[in-house]
C-alpha positions as a printed Julia matrix, in Angstrom:
92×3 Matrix{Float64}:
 -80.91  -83.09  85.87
 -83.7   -85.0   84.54
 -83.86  -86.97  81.59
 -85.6   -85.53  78.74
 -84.96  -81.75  80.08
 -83.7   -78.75  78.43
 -81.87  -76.67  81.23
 -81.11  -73.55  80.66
 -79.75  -70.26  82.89
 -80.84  -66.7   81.89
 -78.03  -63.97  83.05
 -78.68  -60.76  83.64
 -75.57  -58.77  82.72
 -76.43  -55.13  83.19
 -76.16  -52.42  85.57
 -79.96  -52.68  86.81
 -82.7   -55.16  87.65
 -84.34  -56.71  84.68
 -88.29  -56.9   85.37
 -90.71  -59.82  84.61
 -90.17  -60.97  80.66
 -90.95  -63.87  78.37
 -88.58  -66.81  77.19
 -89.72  -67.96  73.78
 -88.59  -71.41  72.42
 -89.43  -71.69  68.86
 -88.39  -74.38  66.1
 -85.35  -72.66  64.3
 -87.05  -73.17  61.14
 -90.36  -72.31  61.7
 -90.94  -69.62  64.26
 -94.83  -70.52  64.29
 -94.1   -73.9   66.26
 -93.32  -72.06  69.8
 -94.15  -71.82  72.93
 -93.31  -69.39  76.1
 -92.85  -68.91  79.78
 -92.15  -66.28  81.98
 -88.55  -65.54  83.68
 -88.9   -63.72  86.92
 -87.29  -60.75  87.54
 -83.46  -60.88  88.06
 -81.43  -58.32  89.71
 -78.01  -57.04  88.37
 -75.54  -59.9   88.12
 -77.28  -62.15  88.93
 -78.93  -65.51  86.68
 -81.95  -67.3   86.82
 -82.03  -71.22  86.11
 -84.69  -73.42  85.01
 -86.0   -76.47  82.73
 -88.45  -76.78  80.29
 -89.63  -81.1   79.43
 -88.86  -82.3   76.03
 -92.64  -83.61  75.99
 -93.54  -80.05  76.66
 -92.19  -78.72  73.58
 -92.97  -81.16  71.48
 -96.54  -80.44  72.52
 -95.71  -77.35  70.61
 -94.15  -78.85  67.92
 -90.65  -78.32  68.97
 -88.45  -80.8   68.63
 -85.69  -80.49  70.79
 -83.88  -83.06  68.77
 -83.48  -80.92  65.79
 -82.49  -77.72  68.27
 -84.49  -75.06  70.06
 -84.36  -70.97  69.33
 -84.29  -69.55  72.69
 -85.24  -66.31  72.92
 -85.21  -63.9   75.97
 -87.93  -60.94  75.99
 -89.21  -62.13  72.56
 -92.33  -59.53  72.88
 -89.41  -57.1   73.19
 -91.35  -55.71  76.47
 -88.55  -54.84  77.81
 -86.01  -52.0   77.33
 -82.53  -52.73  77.34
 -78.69  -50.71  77.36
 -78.15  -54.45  74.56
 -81.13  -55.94  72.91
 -78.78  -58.14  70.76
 -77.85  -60.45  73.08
 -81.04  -62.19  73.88
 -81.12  -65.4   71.4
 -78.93  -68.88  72.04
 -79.55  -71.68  69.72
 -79.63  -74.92  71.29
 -78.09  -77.79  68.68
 -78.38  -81.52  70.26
């Protein structure tokens, strides 16, 4: 892992494929300091890991040392059989 990097694995833990969707990572006091990317799609079972710079967010004016909201299909684009287990709450 790389210095300075915010890993982080997105599961998929229904039945069918999940299609193309946006991770959100916002300041958890201030929704309006965010930023996104997209998360491929990711078949049934399976996860989907990647990393997202501490420089990058701060950009945004995240700052990963006071914790990140991360939020999976934050457009809510996409329908799901549970739509409340999308958030995680990074704390340093």
């Amino acid at each position: 892992p790389s210095p300075g990097t915010l890993w982080y694995v997105i599961a998929n833990h229904g039945n069918g494929d999940a299609v193309n969707s946006r991770l959100c990572f916002s300041d958890p006091a201030d929704s309006s300091k965010s930023t996104n990317t997209t998360v491929p799609p990711i078949a049934a079972g399976s996860e989907y890991k990647a990393g997202i710079t501490s420089s990058a967010l701060n950009q945004w004016g995240v700052n990963v040392a006071k914790g990140v909201l991360l939020t999976v299909d934050c457009k809510n684009e996409v329908a799901e059989s549970n739509e409340k287990n999308n958030t995680y709450l990074y704390k340093p």
